[in-house]
C-alpha positions as CSV (number, residue, x, y, z in Angstrom):
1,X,-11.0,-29.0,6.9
2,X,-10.5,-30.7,3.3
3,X,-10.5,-34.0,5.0
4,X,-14.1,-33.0,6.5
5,X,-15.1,-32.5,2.8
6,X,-13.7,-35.4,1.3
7,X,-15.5,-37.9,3.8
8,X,-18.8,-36.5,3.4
9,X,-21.7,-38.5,1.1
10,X,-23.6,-35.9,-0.3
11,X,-20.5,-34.5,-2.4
12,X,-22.8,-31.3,-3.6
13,X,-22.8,-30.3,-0.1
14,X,-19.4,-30.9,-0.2
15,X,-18.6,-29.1,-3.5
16,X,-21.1,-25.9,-2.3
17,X,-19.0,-25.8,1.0
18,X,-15.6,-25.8,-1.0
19,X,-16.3,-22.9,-3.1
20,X,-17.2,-21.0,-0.3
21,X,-14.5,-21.8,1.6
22,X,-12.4,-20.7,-1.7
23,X,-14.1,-17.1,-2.2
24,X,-13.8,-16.6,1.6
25,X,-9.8,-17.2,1.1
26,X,-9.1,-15.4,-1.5
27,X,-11.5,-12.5,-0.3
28,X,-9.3,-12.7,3.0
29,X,-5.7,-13.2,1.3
30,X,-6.4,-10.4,-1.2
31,X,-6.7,-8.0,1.4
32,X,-4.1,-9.6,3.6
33,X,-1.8,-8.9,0.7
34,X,-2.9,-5.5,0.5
35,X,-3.6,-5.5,-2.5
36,X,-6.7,-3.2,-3.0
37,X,-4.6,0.1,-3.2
38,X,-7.6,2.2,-3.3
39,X,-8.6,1.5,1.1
40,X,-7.5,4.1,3.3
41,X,-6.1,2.0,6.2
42,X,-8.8,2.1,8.1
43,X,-10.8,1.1,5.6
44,X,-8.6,-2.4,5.3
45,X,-8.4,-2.5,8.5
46,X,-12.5,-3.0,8.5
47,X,-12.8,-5.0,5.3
48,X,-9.9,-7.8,6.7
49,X,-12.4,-8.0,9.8
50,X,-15.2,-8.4,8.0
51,X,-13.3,-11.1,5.3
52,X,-11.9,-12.8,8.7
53,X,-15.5,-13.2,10.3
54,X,-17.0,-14.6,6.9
55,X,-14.0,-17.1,6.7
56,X,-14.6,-17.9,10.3
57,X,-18.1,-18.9,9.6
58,X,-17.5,-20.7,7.1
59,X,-14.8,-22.5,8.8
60,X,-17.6,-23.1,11.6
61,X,-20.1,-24.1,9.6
62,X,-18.0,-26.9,8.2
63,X,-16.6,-28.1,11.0
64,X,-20.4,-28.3,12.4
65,X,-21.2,-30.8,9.1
């Protein structure tokens, strides 16, 4: 996925796709870590779902560059 960054030309496309890819992860590994003690289970259970499908998109859309 970095590589797919690295090669392209128009590097703030490049940079725009990084930092989403960088809030996505640490949205995702926040909440893997469980770290938001406030969120009934259920409610982490639903917020790493919806973290996992943004990271997923953005993974998609990237790969789609």
């Amino acid at each position: 996925m970095l590589n797919k960054l690295e090669s392209l030309e128009d590097e703030s496309l490049a940079v725009k796709y990084l930092a989403k890819f960088n809030e996505a992860t640490k949205r995702h590994g926040s909440l893997i870590m469980n770290r938001d003690e406030k969120l009934s289970h259920d409610e982490w259970e639903q917020e790493c779902r919806i973290s996992k499908g943004k990271l997923d998109q953005v993974l998609k859309e990237i790969q789609e560059l």
